[in-house]
C-alpha positions in Angstrom: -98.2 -77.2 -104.6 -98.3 -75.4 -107.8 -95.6 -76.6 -110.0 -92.8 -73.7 -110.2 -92.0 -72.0 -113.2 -88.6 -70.5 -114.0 -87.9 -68.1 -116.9 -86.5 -70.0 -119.5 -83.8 -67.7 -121.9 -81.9 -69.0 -124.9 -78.9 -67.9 -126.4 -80.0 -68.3 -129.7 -82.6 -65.4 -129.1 -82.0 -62.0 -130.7 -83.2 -60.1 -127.5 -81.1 -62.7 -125.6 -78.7 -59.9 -124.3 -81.2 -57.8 -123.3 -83.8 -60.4 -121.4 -80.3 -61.8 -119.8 -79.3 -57.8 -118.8 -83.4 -57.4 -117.0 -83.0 -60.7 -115.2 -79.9 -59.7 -114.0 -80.7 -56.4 -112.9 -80.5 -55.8 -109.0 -80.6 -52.4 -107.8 -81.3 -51.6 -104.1 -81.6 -48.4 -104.8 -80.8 -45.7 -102.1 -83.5 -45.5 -99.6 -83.7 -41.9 -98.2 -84.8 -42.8 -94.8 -82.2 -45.4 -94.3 -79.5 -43.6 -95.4 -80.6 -40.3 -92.9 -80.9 -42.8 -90.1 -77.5 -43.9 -90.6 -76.1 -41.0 -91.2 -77.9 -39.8 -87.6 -76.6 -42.2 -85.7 -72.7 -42.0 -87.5 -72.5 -38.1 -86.3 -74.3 -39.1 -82.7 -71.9 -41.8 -82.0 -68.6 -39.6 -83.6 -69.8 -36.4 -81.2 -70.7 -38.4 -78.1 -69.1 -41.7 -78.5 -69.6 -44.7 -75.9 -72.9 -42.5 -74.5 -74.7 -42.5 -78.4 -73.1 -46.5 -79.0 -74.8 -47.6 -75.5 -78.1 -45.8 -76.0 -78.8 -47.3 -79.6 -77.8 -50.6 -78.9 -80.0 -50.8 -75.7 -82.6 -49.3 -78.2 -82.1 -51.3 -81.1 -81.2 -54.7 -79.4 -83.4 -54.7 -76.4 -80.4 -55.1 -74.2 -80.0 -53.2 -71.0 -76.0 -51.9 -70.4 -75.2 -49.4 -68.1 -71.6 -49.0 -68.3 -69.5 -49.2 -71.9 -67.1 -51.6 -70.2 -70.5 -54.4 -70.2 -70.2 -54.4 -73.6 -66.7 -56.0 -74.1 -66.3 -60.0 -74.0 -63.3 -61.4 -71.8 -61.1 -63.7 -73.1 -62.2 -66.3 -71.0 -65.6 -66.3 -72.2 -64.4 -66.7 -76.0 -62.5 -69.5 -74.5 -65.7 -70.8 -72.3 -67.4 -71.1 -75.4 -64.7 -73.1 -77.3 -64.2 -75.5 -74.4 -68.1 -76.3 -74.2 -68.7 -77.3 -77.6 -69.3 -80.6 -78.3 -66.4 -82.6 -80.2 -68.5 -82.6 -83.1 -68.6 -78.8 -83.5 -65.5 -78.3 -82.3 -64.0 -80.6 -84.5 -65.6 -79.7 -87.4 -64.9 -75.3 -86.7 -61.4 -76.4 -86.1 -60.5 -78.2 -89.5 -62.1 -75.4 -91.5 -60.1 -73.6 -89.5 -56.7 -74.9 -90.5 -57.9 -75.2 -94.0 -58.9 -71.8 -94.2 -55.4 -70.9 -92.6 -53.3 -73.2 -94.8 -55.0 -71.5 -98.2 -54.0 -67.9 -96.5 -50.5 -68.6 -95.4 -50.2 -68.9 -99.7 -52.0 -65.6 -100.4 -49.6 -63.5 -98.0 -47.6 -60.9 -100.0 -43.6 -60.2 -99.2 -41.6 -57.6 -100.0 -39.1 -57.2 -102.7 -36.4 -55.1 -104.1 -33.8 -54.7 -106.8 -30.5 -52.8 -107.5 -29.7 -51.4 -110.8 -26.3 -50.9 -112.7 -25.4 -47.2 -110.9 -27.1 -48.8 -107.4 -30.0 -46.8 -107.2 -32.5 -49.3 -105.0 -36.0 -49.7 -105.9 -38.2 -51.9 -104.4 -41.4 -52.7 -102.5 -42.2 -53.0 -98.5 -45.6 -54.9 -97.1 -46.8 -54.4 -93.8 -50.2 -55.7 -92.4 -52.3 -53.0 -91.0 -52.1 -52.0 -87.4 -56.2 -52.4 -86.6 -58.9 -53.9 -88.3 -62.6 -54.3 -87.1 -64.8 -57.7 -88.1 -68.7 -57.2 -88.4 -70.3 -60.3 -87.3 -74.7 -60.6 -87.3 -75.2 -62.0 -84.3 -78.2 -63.4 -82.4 -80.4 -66.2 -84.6 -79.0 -65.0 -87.8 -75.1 -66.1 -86.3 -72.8 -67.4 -88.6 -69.7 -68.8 -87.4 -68.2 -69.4 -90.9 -67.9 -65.6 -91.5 -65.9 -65.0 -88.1 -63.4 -67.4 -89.8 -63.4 -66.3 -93.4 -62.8 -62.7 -92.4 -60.5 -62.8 -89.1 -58.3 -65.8 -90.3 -56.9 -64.0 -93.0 -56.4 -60.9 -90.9 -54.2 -62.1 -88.6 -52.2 -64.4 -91.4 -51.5 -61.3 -92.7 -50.0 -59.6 -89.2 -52.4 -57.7 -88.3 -51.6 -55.9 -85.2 -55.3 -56.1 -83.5 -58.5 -57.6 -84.5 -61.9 -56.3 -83.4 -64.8 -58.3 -83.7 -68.2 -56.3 -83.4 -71.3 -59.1 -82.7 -75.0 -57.7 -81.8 -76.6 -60.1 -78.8 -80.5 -59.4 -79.1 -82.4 -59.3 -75.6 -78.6 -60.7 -74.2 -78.6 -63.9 -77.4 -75.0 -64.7 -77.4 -74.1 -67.7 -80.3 -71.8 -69.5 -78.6 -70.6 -70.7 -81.8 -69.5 -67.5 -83.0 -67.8 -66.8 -79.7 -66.1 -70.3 -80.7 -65.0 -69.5 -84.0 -63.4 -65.9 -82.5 -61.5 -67.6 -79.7 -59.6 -70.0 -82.4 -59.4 -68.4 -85.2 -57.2 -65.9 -82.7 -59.3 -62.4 -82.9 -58.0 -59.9 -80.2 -61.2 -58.3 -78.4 -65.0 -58.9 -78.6 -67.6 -56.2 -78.2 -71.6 -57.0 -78.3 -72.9 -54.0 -80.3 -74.0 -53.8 -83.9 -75.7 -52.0 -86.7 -74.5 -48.4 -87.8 -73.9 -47.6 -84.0 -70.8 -50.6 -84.1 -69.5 -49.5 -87.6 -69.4 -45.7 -86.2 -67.6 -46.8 -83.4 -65.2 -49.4 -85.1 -64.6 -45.9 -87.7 -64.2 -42.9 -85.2 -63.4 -44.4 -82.3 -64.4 -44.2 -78.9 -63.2 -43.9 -75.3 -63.9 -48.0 -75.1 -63.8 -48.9 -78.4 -60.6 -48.4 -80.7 -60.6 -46.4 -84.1 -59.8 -49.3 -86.8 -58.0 -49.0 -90.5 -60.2 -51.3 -91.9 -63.7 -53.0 -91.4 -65.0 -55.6 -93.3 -67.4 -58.3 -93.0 -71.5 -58.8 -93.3 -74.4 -57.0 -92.6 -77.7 -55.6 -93.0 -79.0 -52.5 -95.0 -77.8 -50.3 -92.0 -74.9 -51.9 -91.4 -74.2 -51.9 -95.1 -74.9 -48.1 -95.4 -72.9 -47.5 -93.0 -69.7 -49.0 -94.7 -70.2 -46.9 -97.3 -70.5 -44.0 -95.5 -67.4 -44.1 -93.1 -65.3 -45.0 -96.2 -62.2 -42.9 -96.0 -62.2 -42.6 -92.8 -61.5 -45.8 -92.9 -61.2 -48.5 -95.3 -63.9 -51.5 -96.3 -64.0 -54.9 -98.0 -66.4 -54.6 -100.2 -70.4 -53.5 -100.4 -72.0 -57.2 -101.1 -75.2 -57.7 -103.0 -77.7 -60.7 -102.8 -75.6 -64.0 -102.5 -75.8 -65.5 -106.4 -74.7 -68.7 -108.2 -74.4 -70.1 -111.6 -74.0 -73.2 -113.1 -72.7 -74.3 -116.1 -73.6 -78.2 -116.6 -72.9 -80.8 -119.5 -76.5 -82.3 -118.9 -74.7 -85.5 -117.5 -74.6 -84.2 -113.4 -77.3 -86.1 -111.5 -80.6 -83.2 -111.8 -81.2 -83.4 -108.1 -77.4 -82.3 -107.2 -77.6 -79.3 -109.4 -81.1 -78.1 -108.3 -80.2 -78.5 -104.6 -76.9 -76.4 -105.5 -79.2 -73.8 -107.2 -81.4 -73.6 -103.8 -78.2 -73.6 -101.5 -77.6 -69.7 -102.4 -81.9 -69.3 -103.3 -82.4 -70.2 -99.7 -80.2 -66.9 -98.5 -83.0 -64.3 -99.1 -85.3 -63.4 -101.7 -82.9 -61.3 -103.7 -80.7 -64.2 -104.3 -80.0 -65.3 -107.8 -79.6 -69.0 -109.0 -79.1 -69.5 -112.9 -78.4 -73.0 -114.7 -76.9 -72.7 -118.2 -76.6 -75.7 -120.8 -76.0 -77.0 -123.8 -79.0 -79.6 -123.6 -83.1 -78.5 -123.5 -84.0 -81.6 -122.0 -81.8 -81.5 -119.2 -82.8 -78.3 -118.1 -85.7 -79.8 -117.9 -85.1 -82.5 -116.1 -82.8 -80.0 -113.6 -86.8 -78.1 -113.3 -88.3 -81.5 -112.5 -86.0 -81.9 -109.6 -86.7 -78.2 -108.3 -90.3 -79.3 -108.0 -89.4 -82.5 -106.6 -87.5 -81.1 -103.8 -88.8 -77.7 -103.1 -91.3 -79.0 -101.0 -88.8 -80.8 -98.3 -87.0 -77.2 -98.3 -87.1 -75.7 -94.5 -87.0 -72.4 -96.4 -89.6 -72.9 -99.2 -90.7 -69.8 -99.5 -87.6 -67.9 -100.0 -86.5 -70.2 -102.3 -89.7 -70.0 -104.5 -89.5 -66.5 -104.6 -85.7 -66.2 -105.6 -86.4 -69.0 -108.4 -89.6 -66.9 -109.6 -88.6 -63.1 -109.8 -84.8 -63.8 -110.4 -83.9 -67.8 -111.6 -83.4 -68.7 -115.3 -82.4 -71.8 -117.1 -80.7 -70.6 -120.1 -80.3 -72.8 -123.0 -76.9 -72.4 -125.6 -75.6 -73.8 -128.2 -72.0 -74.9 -127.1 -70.1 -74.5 -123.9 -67.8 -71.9 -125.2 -70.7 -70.1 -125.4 -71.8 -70.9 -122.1 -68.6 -69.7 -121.0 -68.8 -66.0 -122.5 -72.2 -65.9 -120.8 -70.7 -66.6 -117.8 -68.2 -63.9 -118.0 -70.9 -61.2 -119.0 -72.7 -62.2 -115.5 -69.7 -62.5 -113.7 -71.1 -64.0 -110.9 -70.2 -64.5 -107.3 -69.6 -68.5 -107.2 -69.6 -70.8 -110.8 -69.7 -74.0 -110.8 -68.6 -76.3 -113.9 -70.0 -79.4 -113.6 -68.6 -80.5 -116.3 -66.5 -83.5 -118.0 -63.8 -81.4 -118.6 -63.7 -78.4 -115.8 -60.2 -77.5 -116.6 -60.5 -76.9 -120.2 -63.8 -74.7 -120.0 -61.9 -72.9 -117.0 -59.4 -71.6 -119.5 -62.6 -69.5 -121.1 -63.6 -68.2 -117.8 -62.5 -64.8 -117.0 -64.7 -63.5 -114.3 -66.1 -65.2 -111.1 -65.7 -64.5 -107.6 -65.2 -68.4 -107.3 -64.8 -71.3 -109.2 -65.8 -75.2 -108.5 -64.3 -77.4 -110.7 -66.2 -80.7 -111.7 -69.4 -82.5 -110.6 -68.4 -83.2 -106.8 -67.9 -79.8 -106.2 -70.4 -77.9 -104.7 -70.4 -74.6 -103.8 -71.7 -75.1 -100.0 -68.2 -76.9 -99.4 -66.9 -73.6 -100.3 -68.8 -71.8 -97.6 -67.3 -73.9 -95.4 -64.5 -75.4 -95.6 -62.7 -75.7 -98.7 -60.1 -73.2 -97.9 -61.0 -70.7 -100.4 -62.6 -67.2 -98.9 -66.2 -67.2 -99.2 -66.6 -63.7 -99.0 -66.5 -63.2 -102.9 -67.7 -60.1 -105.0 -71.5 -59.7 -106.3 -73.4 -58.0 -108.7 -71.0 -58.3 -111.1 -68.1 -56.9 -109.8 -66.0 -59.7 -110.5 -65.6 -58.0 -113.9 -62.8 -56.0 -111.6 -62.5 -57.2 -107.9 -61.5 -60.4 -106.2 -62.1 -62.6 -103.2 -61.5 -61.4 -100.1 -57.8 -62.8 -98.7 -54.7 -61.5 -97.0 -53.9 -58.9 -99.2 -57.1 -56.9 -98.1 -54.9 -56.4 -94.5 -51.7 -56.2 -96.4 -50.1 -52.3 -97.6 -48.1 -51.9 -100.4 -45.2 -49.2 -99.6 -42.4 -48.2 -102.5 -39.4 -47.9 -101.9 -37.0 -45.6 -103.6 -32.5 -45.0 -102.6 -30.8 -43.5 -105.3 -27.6 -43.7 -105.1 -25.5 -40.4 -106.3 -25.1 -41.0 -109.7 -28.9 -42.3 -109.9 -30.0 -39.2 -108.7 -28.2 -37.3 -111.2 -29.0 -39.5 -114.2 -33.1 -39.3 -112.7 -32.7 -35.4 -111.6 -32.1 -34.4 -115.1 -35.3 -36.5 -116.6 -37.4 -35.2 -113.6 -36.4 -31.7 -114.6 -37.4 -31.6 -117.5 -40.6 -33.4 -117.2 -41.0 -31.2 -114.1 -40.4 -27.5 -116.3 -43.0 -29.1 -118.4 -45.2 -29.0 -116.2 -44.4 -25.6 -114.8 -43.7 -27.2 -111.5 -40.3 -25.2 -111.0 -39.6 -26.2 -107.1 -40.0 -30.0 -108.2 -37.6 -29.1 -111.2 -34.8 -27.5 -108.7 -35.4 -30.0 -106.0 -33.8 -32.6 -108.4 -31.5 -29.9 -110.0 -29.8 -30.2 -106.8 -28.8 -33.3 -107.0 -27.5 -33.3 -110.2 -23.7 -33.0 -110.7 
């Protein structure tokens, strides 16, 4: 096997900003004929409902329902498929579980309020939301993990009812997944998927119930989709290729840190995995251990190709600087492997996740930590967060004025209100006043 090369970038560079900005640049760009497809089968499943969400599914999945109740899961089959696991699995889904629940019941929001001198009440109210809808890929490409990461929080937060949409290729039902739905408490099950599922989870139908918000993974189509139906509803985020970057001391074992750079490589092509020290030779040595390892990799291939077109080992002067490099990526996970984590964390402004120190690695986040996994990409750190409660949680304000609140407020708000030459807001408050 040919050794592998990956593009080597230093700080130091003049052009370092701009060869950092082109190996950073991901751009899926909008492909016509995906986005007409979806937007097909959006209006065919919003004009004909359960008809237009059976007929692509059978298409699209090779399944063969004739009636839209086949399509729904009972309770007792989510519960089948958590009382046939082995202890292993079982035990294993149900601590990640309770971690992932423990780390949530911090993240819920409450509501608060406060009385000023004339009594006039202002304050905030949270509520969950009454309906949210969970996207889960389902068939080979099943991934338990997500059904936790998403519906855990959901129902931490109160939400009312969760529905979980799964695909089941040619009938494939993962009973893992099925599992993971059953304990982490989601409320009803239906096997469809693609942009038929998100239609249906957006608009409704006579089977399926119209959500608030939908959120977990998915393909291009399901992706599209998403952004499509937003309004209608709300969405979590759209997610780019999964990325990581690490910022190392040169004293981390090389073989831990290049099979951390291959544990996001190995999602897809697209992925991104950059290494960023303070010490040539270790970078080096981190390269040595890519070659060493690559070829024991299950998924070579996509892990060559992730390294090649969109890898880099990038070579600075200090950490500090390391740090600032970090925040112009703003990745989705960063790892400091690091003597110190905690003082080159106070430099770190955005990441969609951080592991402090050598023995963490990022696949424990994926798992098990606690800690969402669903995290923001592309950059979007800069201004969004990790996926948690608060994504099912509203924000209402509240506002009681007491009478001489609205008299003191009614004569601000009228003049502000004539100001703008909004004369029924100006008198609405004029009332009001004494």
């Amino acid at each position: 096997m040919t050794a592998l090369k990956i593009t080597r970038l230093d700080s130091s560079d003049k052009n370092f900003k701009d060869q950092l900005k082109t190996r950073l640049a991901w751009d899926e760009g909008d492909n016509m004929d995906v986005h007409q497809q979806v937007l097909d089968i959006i209006s065919k499943v919003k004009n004909e409902g359960d008809k237009a969400v059976l007929a692509y599914t059978n298409q699209f999945d090779q399944t063969h329902f004739k009636k839209a109740e086949e399509i729904e899961l009972s309770s007792d089959t989510l519960k089948q498929a958590w009382d046939n696991l082995s202890a292993e699995k079982a035990d294993a889904l149900q601590t990640a579980a309770n971690r992932i629940r423990a780390y949530a019941e911090e993240q819920k929001m409450h509501s608060w309020q406060y009385t000023e001198d004339d009594g006039t009440v202002l304050g905030q109210k949270i509520t969950a939301l009454d309906k949210a809808g969970l996207y889960v890929p389902g068939g080979k490409a099943a991934y338990p993990s997500s059904v936790l990461m998403n519906a855990i929080p959901a129902k931490v937060a109160g939400v009312g009812e969760l529905i979980m949409v799964v695909p089941t290729p040619q009938g494939e039902k993962n009973q893992l997944v099925l599992a993971a739905a059953y304990i982490a408490g989601v409320d009803r099950v239906f096997t469809i998927g693609g942009a038929q599922a998100v239609a249906a989870l957006a608009y409704g139908t006579k089977t399926i119930p119209a959500v608030d918000k939908i959120v977990g993974p998915g393909n291009i189509y399901v992706a599209t989709a998403k952004k499509m139906v937003f309004g209608q509803v709300g969405i979590d985020m759209i997610a780019g290729p999964s990325e990581i970057l690490i910022i190392c001391d040169g004293k981390t074992n090389p073989d831990w840190i290049a099979m951390d750079l291959f544990s996001q490589a190995e999602h897809d092509e697209n992925a991104q995995a950059i290494l960023i020290s303070d010490d040539a030779d270790y970078l080096a040595q981190v390269e040595q251990s890519i070659n060493k390892l690559l070829p024991e990799m299950e998924r070579k291939d996509i892990i060559e190709v992730s390294l090649t077109t969109r890898g880099a080992l990038i070579k600075v002067d200090t950490l500090t600087q390391a740090a600032e490099v970090a925040n112009f990526i703003a990745p989705e996970h960063l790892e400091l492997s690091v003597a110190d984590p905690e003082t080159l964390n106070q430099h770190i402004r955005n990441a969609g996740a951080i592991f402090m120190g050598r023995y963490t690695a990022e696949a424990l986040g994926d798992y098990c930590a606690g800690p969402n996994h669903v995290l923001p990409t592309s950059s979007t750190s800069r201004y969004s967060s990790p996926l948690g409660v608060y994504d099912f949680q509203k924000r209402s304000s509240i506002i009681n004025c007491s009478e001489s609140g609205a008299n003191t407020l009614g004569k601000i708000a009228s003049v502000l209100a004539r100001g703008e030459s909004l004369t029924a807001h100006a008198r609405s408050a004029e009332y009001r006043i004494k």
